[in-house]
LOGU-847905 format. One record per atom (N, C-alpha, C, CB): residue in one letter; atom name; z, x, y. Coordinates in nm, 2 decimals, always signed. Glycine has a CB too. Example, Ala and Ser with C-alpha at 12.3 -4.5 7.8 and 13.67 -1.06 7.14 Angstrom:
BEGIN
   torro   bapa       up     east    north
       a      N    +0.78    +1.32    -0.57
       a     CA    +0.78    +1.23    -0.45
       a      C    +0.78    +1.32    -0.33
       a     CB    +0.90    +1.13    -0.45
       s      N    +0.71    +1.28    -0.22
       s     CA    +0.71    +1.37    -0.11
       s      C    +0.79    +1.29    +0.00
       s     CB    +0.57    +1.41    -0.06
//
This chain:
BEGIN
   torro   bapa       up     east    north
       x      N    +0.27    +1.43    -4.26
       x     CA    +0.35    +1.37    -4.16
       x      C    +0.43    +1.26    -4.22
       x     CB    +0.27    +1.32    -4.04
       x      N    +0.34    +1.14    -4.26
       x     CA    +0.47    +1.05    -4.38
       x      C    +0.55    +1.11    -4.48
       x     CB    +0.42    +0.96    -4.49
       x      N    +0.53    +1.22    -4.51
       x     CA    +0.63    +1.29    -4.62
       x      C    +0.80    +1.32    -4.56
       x     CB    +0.56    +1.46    -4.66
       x      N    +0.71    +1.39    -4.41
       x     CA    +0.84    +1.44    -4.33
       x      C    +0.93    +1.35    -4.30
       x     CB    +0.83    +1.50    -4.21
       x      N    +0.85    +1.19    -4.26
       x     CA    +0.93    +1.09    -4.22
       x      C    +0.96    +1.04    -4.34
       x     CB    +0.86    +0.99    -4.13
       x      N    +0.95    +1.02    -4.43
       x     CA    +1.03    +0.96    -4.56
       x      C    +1.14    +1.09    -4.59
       x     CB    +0.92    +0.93    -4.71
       x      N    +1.12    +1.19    -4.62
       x     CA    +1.19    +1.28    -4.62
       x      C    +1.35    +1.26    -4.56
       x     CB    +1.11    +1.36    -4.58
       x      N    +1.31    +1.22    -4.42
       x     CA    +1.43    +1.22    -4.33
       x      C    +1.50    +1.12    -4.32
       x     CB    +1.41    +1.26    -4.22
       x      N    +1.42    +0.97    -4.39
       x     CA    +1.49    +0.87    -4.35
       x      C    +1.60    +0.84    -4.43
       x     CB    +1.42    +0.77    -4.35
       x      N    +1.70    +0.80    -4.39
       x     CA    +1.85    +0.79    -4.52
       x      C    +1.89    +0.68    -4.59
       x     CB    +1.99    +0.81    -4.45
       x      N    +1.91    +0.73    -4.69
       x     CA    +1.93    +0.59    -4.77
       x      C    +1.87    +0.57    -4.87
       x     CB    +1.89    +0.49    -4.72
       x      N    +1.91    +0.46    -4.97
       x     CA    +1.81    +0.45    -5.09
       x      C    +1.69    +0.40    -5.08
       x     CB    +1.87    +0.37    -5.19
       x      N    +1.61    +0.38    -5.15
       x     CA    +1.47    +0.33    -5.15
       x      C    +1.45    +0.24    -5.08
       x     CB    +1.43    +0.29    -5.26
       x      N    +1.53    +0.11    -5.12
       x     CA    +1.51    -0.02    -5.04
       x      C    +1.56    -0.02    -4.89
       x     CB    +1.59    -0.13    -5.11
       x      N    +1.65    +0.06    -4.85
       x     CA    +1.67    +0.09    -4.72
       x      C    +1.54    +0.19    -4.67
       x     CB    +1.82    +0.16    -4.71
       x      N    +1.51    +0.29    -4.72
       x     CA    +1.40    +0.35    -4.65
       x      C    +1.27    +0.26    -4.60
       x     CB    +1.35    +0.47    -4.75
       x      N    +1.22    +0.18    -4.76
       x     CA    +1.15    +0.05    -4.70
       x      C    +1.14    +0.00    -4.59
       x     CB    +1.17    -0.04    -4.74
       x      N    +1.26    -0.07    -4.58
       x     CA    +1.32    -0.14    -4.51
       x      C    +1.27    -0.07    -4.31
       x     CB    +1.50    -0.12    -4.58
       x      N    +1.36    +0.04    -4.33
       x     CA    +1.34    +0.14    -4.18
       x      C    +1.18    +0.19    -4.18
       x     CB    +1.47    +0.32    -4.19
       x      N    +1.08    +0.24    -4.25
       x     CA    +0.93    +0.22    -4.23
       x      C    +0.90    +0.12    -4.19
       x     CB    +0.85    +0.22    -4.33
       x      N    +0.95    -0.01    -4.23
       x     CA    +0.85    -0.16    -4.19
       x      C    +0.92    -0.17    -4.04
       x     CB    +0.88    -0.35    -4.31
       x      N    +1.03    -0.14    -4.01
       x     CA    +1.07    -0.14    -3.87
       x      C    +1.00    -0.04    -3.75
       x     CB    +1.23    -0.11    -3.87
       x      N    +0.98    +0.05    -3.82
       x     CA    +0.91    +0.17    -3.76
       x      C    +0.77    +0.17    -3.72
       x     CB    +0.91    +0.27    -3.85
       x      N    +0.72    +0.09    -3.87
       x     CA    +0.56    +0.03    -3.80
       x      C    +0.55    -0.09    -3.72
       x     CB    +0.47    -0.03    -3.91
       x      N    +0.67    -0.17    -3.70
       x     CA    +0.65    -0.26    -3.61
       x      C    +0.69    -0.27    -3.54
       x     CB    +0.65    -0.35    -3.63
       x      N    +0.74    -0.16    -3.49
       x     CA    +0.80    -0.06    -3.31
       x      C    +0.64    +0.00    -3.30
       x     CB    +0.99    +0.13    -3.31
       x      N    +0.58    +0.06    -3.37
       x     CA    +0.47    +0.11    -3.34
       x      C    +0.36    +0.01    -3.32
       x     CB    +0.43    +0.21    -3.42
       x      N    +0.37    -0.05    -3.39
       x     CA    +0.23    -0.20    -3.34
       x      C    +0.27    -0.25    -3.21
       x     CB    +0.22    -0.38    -3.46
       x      N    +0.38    -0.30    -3.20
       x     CA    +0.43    -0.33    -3.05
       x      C    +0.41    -0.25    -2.95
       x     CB    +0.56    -0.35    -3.05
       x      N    +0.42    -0.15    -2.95
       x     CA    +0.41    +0.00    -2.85
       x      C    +0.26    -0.03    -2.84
       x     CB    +0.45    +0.18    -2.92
       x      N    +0.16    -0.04    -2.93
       x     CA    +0.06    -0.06    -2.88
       x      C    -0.02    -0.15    -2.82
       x     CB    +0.03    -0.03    -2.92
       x      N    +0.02    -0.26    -2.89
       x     CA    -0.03    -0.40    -2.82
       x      C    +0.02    -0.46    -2.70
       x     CB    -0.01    -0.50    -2.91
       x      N    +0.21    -0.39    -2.63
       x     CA    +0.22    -0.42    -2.50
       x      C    +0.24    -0.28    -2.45
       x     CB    +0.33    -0.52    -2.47
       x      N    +0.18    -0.15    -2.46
       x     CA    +0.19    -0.04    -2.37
       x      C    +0.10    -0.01    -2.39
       x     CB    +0.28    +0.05    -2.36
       x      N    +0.01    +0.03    -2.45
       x     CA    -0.08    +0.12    -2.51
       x      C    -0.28    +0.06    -2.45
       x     CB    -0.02    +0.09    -2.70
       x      N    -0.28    -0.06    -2.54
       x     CA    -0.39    -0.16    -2.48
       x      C    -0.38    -0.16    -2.39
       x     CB    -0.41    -0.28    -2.50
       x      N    -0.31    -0.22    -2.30
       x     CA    -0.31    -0.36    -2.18
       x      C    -0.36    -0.16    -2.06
       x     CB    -0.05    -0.50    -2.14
       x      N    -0.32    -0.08    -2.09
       x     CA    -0.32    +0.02    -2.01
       x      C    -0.48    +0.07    -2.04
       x     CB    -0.19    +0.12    -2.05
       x      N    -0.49    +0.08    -2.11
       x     CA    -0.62    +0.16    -2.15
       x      C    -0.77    +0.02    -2.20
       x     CB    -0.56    +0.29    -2.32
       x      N    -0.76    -0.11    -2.16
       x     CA    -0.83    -0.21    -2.15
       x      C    -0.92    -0.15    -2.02
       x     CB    -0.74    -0.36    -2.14
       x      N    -0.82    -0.12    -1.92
       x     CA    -0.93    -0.16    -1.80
       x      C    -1.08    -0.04    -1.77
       x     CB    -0.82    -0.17    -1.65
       x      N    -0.99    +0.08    -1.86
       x     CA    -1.14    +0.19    -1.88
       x      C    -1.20    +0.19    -2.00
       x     CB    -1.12    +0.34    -1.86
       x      N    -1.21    +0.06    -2.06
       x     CA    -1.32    +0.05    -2.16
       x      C    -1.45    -0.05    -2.10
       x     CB    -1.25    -0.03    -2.31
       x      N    -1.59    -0.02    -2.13
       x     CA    -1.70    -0.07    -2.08
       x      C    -1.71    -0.16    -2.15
       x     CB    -1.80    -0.01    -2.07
       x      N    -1.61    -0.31    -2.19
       x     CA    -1.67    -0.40    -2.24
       x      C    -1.64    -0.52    -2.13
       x     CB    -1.62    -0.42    -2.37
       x      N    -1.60    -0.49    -2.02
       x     CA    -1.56    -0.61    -1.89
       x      C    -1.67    -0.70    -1.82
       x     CB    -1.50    -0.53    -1.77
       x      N    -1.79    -0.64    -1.89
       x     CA    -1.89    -0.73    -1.82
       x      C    -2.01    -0.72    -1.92
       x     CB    -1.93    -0.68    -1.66
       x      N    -1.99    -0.89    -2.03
       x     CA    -2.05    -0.92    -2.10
       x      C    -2.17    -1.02    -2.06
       x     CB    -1.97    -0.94    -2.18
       x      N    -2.25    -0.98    -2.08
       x     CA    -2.36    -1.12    -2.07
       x      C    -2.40    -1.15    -2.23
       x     CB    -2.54    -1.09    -1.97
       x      N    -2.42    -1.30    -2.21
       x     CA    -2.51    -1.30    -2.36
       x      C    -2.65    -1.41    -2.28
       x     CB    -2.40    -1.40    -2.54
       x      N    -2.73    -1.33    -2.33
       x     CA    -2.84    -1.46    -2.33
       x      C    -2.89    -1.56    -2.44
       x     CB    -2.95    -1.41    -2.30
       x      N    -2.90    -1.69    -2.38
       x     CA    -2.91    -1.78    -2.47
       x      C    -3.06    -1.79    -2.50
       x     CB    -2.86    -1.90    -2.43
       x      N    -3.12    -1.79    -2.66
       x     CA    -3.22    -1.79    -2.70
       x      C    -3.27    -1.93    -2.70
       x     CB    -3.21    -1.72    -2.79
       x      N    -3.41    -1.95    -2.64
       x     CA    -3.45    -2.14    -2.66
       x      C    -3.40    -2.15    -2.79
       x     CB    -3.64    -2.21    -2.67
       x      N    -3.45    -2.31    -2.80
       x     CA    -3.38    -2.37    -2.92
       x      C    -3.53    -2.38    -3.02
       x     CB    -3.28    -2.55    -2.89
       x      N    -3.58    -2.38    -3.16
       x     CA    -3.72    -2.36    -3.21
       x      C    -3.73    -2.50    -3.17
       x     CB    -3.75    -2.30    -3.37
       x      N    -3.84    -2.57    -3.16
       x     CA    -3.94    -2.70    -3.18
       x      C    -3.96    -2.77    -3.28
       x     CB    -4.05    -2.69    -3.15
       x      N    -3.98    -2.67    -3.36
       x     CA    -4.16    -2.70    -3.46
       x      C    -3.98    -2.73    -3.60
       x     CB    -4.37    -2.45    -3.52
       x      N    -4.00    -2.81    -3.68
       x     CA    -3.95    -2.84    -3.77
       x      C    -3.99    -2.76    -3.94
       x     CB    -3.97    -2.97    -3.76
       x      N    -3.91    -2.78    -3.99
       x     CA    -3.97    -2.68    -4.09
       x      C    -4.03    -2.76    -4.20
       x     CB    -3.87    -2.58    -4.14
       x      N    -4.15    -2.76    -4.25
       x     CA    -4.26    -2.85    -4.36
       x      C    -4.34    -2.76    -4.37
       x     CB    -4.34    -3.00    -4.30
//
């Protein structure tokens, strides 16, 4: 699949660079404001407890 997308992108090297790092960071964005925020609310992590363990006493000697 990256072959095809390099393949097709135009331009010399430093322009192809160039259009990947834009491409990954239309795709990170797509997922961090469409992608998460949508699919957060059917993951089972919404109701965390932690319990707090006492604290030890005895000193260490």
């Amino acid at each position: 699949m990256y072959v095809w997308i390099w393949r097709r992108l135009p331009g010399p090297m430093p322009a192809r660079v160039l259009q990947v790092l834009v491409l990954l960071g239309i795709a990170v964005a797509l997922l961090f404001f469409v992608v998460f925020p949508r699919v957060e609310p059917l993951l089972p992590y919404t109701e965390v407890t932690v319990n707090q363990a006492p604290a030890a006493t005895s000193s260490p000697g």
